[in-house]
C-alpha positions in Angstrom: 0.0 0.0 0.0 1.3 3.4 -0.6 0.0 7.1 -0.6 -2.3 8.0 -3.8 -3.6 4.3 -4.0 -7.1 3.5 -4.3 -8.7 0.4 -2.6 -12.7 -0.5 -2.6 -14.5 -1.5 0.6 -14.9 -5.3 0.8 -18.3 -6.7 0.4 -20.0 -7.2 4.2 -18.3 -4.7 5.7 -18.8 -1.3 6.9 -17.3 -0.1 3.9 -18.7 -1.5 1.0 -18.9 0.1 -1.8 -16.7 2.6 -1.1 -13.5 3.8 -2.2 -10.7 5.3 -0.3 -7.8 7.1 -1.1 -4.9 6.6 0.7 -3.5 10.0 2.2 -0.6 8.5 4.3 1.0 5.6 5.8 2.3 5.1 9.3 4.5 1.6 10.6 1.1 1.0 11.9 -1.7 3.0 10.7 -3.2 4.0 7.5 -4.6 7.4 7.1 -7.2 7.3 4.6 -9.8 9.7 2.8 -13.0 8.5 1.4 -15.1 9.1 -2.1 -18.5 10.2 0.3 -19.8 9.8 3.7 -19.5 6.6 5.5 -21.5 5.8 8.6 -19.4 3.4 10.7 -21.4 2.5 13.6 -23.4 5.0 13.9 -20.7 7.9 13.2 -20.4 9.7 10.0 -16.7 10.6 8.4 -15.7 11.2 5.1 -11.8 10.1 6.3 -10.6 7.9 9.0 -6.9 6.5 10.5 -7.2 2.7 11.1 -4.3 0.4 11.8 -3.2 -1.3 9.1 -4.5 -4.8 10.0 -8.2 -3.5 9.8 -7.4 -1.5 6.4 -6.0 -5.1 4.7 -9.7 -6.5 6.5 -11.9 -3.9 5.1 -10.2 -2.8 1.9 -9.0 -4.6 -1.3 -6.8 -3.1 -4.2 -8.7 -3.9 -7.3 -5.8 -4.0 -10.4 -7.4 -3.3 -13.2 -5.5 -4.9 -16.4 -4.9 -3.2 -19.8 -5.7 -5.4 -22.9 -4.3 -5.0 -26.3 -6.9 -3.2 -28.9 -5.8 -5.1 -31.6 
């Protein structure tokens, strides 16, 4: 993971269906910023720092794969 990634909210989770932008990253935190408002148990925030053990639960990098055109 590194600063200016992008990673979508795993599905049954808090955060699915979201993506988040990754602002910063700590030796045990990730600072992260999100594309709207997510209510996580009961508290609205558009950003959040979570350690990065939760972020790898909640988030997955989606790689997206160029194909040739012709």
């Amino acid at each position: 993971m590194r600063t200016g990634e992008v990673w979508h909210g795993r599905t049954a989770t808090p955060y699915e269906g979201v993506s988040a932008t990754i602002d910063d990253v700590t030796t045990r935190n990730v600072i992260l910023s999100y594309d709207r408002v997510v209510d996580v148990n009961g508290v609205q925030t558009i950003g959040e720092v979570m350690t990065q053990k939760k972020f790898n639960r909640m988030f997955e990098q989606i790689v997206y794969e160029q194909g040739e055109l012709f």
